[in-house]
C-alpha positions in Angstrom: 0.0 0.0 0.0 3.0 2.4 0.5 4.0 2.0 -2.8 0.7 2.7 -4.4 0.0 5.6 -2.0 3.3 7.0 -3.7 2.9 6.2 -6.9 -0.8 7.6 -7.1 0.0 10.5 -5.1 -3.0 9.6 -3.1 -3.6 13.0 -0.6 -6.4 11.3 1.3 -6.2 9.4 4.8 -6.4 5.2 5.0 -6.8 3.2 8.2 -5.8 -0.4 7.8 -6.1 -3.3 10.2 -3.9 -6.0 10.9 -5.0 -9.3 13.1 -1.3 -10.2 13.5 0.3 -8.3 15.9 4.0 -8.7 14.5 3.1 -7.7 11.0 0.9 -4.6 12.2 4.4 -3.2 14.4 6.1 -3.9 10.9 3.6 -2.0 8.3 3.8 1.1 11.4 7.7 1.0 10.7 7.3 0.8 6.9 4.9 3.8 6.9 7.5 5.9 9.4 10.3 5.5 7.2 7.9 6.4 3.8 7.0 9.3 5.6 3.5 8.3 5.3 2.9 8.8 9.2 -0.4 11.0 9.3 -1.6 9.8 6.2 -1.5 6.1 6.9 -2.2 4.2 9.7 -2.5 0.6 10.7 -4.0 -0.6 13.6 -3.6 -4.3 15.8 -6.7 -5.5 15.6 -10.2 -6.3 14.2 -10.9 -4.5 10.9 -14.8 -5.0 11.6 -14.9 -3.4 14.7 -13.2 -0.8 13.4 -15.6 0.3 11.2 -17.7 3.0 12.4 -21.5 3.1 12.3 -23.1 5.8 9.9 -19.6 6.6 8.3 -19.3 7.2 4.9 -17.5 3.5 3.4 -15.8 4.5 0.1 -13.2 2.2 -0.7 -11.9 -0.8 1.0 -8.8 -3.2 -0.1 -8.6 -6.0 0.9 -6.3 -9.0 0.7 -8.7 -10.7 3.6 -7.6 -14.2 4.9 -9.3 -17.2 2.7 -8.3 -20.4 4.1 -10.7 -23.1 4.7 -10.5 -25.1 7.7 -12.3 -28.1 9.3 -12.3 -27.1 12.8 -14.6 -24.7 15.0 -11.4 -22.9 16.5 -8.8 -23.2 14.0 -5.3 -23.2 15.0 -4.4 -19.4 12.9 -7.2 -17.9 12.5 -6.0 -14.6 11.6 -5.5 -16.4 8.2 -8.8 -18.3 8.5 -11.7 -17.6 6.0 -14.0 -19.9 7.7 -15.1 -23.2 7.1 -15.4 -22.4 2.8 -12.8 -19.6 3.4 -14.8 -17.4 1.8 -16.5 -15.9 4.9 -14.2 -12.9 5.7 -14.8 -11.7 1.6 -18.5 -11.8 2.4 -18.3 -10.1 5.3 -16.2 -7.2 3.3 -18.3 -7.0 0.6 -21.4 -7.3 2.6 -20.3 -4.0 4.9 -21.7 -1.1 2.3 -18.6 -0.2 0.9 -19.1 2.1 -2.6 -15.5 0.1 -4.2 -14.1 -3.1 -2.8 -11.0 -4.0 -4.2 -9.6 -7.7 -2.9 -7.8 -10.8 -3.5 -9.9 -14.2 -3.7 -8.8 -17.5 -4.1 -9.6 -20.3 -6.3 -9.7 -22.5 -3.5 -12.0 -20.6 -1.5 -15.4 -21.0 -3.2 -14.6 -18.4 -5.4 -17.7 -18.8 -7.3 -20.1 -18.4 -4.0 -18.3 -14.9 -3.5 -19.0 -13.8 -7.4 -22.5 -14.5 -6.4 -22.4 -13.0 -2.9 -20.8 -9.5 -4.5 -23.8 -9.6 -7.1 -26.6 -10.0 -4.6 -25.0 -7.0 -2.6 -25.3 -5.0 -5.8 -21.6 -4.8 -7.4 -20.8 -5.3 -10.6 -16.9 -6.6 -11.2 -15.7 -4.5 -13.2 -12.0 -5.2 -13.9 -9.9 -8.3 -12.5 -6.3 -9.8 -12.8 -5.5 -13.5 -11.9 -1.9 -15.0 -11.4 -1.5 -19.0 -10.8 -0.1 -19.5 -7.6 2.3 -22.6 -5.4 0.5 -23.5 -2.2 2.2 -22.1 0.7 3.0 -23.4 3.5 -0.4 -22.9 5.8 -2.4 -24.1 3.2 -0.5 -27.4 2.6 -1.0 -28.0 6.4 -2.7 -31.6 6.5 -5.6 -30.1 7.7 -6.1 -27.5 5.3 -5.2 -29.7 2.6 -7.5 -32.4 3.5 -10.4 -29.0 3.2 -9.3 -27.7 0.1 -9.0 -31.2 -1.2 -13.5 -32.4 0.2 -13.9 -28.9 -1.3 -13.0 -29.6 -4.9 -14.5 -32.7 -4.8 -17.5 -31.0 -4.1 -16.8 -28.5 -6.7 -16.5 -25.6 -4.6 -12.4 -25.5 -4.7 -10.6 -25.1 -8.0 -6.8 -26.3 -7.3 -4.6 -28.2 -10.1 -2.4 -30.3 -7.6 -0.2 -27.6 -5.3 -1.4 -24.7 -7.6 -4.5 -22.5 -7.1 -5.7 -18.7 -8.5 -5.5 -15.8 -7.2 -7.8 -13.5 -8.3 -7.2 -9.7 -7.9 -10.7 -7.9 -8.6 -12.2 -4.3 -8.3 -16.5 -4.7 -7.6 -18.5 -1.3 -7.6 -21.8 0.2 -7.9 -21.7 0.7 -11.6 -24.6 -2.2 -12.5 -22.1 -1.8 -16.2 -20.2 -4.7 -17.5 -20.1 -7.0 -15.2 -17.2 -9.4 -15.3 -18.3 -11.7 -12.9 -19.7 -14.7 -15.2 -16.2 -14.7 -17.2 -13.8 -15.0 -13.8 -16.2 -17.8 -12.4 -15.5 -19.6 -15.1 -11.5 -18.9 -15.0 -12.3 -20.0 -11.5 -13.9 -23.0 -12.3 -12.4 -24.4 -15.0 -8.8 -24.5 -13.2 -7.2 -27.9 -12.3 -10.2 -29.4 -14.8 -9.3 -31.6 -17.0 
């Protein structure tokens, strides 16, 4: 985000949030030494309580946690999606934002989210997708096994340790909606 605030000149203010205490001290240090400090702040903590009632929600990016898990408390949530690992985008898109811009994942029922983003009124408008190695979380046995019941059930898209990641801008234009053409990227990854 420091780079695109520099690059785009951007004069406004952003708040971000960070679940993970360690990486929140490190973005603070990043934005000190940019000279963003003022301009740019992230917080420790949740980034739904930090949203403030009857505020006006223009833009929101988001590179929210999408991996699926098995378990009621699972062992990191901070990069837990839920159960599909699509809850957290949901949440996002379902909190009145007028842009969302975020990062989902083919093996995160990408395909429920397209739908979830319509219902709420957005239309995708532009999108960028880069085929991505597994890391290390979600190769955890546990994970794995998820990802593995979800594709099976064809709500995961994965093509052995590879998966999609999916950059995408949604708004409130209701023109050209992209959505049907990146479900079906989605979808037809890791089909043979």
């Amino acid at each position: 985000m420091v780079n695109v605030i520099r690059r785009v000149d951007f004069q406004g203010r952003m708040r971000g949030f960070e679940l993970d205490e360690t990486s929140a001290a490190s973005a603070r240090e990043l934005i000190l030494q940019s000279g963003l400090t003022g301009r740019y702040d992230v917080r420790h903590g949740d980034f739904f309580t930090g949203l403030r009632p009857g505020e006006k929600r223009r833009c929101v990016v988001a590179n929210p946690p999408y991996l699926p898990h098995s378990e009621e408390l699972p062992a990191f949530p901070h990069l837990s999606g839920g159960h599909t690992g699509a809850g957290i985008s949901k949440r996002i898109l379902s909190a009145g934002f007028d842009t969302v811009l975020m990062m989902i994942s083919s093996y995160a029922d990408p395909c429920s989210v397209l739908a979830h983003a319509r219902a709420c009124g957005y239309t995708l408008t532009s999108w960028m997708v880069l085929p991505l190695r597994m890391g290390a979380f979600s190769r955890r046995p546990h994970v794995r096994r998820r990802i593995d019941a979800m594709a099976r059930a064809g709500t995961a898209f994965v093509a052995g340790e590879r998966y999609l990641l999916a950059g995408g801008v949604w708004d409130r234009t209701g023109r050209g909606d992209q959505s049907a053409v990146l479900s079906r990227v989605m979808s037809r990854f890791g089909v043979s």
